[in-house]
C-alpha positions in Angstrom: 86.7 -45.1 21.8 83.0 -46.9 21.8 82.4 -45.0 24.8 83.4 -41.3 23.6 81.3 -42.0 20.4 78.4 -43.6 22.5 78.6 -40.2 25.0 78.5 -38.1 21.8 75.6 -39.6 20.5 73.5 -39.1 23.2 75.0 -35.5 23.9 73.6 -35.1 20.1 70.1 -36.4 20.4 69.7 -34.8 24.0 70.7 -31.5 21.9 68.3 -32.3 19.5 65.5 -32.9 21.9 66.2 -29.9 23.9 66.0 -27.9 20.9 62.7 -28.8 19.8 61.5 -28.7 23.2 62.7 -25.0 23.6 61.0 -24.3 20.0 57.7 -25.7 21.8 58.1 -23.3 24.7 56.7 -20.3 23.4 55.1 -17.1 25.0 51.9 -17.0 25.2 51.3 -14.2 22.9 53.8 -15.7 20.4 52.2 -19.1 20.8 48.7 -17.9 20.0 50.8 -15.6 16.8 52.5 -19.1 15.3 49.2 -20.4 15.8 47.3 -18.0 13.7 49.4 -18.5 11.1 49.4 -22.1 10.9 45.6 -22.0 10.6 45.7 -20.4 6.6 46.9 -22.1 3.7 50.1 -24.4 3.8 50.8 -24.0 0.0 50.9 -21.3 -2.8 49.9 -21.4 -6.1 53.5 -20.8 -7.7 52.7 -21.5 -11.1 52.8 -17.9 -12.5 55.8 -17.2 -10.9 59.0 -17.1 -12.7 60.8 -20.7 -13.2 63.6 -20.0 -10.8 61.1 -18.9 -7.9 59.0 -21.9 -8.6 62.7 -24.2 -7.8 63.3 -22.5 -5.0 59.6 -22.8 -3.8 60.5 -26.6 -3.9 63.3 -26.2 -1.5 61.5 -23.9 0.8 58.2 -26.5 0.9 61.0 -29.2 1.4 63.1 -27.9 4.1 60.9 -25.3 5.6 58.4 -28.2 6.4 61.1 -30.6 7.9 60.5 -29.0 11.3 56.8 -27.2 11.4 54.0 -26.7 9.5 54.9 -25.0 5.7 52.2 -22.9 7.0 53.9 -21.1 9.4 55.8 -19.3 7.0 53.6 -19.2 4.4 51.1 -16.8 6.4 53.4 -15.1 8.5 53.5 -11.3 9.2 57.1 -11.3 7.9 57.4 -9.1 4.5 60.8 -7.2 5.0 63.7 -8.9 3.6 65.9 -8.5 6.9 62.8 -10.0 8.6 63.1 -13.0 6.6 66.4 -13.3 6.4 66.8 -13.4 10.7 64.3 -15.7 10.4 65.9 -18.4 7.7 69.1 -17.9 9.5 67.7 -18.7 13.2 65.9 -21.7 11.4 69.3 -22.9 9.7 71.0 -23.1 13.0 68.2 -24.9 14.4 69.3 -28.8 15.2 68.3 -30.9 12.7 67.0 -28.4 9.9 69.8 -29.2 7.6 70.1 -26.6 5.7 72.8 -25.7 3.7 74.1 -22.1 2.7 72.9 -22.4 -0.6 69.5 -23.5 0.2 68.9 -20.9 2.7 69.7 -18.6 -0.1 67.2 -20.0 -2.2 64.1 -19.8 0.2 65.4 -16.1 1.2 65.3 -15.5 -2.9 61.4 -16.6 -2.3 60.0 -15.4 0.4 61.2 -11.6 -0.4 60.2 -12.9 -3.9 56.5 -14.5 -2.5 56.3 -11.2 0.3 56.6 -8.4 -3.0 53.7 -10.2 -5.2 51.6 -12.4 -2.9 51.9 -10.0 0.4 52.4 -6.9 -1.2 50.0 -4.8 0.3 51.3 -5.7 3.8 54.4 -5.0 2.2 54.0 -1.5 1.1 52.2 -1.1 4.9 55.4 -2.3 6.6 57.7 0.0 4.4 55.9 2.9 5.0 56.7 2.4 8.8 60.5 1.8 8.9 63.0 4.5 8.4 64.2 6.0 4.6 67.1 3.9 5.0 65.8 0.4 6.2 63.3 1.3 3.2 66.3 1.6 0.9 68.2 -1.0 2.0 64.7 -3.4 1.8 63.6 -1.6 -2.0 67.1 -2.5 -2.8 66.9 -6.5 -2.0 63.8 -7.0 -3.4 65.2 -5.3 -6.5 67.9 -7.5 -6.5 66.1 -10.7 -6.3 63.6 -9.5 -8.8 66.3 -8.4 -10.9 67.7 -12.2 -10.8 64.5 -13.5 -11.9 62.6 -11.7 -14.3 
């Protein structure tokens, strides 16, 4: 019994390790992207946004920051809400992230939240380049999370 749990440890923390070391082994182009990003500001003034954005800011600073900089996200080129939510969801399977259902929700309800005010203009860019229906379908979720917290 010692042994099988002793073999499943190390099978976990091997994972673990060859996780972040395949999140380390970028592209070059992406590597100098992620890079960019994290050079800009790592928080953002939240104070005028609505109460229920400004909770869910503290779970995306939290959790977001567990396993790279807060900046990363924070001055990414990602605006779309099926942009973000890819992203969250490749980041909640990641080993280690720990996040739960709920609070993936929660920093999905922000960044499309964050991306309509803050990024707006990039935004408005971005939807003016997709197709009537991926505009739709984004108009409609940042509605809906708007909508949720007026």
């Amino acid at each position: 019994m010692a042994a099988v749990l002793l073999g499943a440890i190390a099978l976990g923390v091997t994972g673990i390790g060859l996780g972040r070391a395949s999140a380390q082994e970028m592209d070059a182009a992406t590597k100098a992207r992620v890079e960019q990003f994290e050079k800009g500001p790592a928080t953002i003034d939240v104070s005028k946004y609505p109460q229920g954005m400004q909770e869910s800011y503290q779970v995306f600073s939290q959790k977001c920051s567990q396993c790279h900089k807060l900046s990363r996200p924070i001055n990414s080129d990602y605006v779309l809400p099926d942009q973000w939510s890819r992203y969250i969801k490749r980041m909640m399977y990641k080993p280690g992230s720990n996040i739960s259902g709920s609070e993936a929700k929660k920093i999905y309800e922000f960044v499309v939240y964050d991306s309509s005010v803050r990024k707006k203009t990039a935004l408005d860019a971005k939807l003016q380049t997709v197709t009537p229906d991926e505009r739709k379908t984004a108009e409609d979720a940042i509605k809906k999370v708007a909508d949720q917290n007026p």
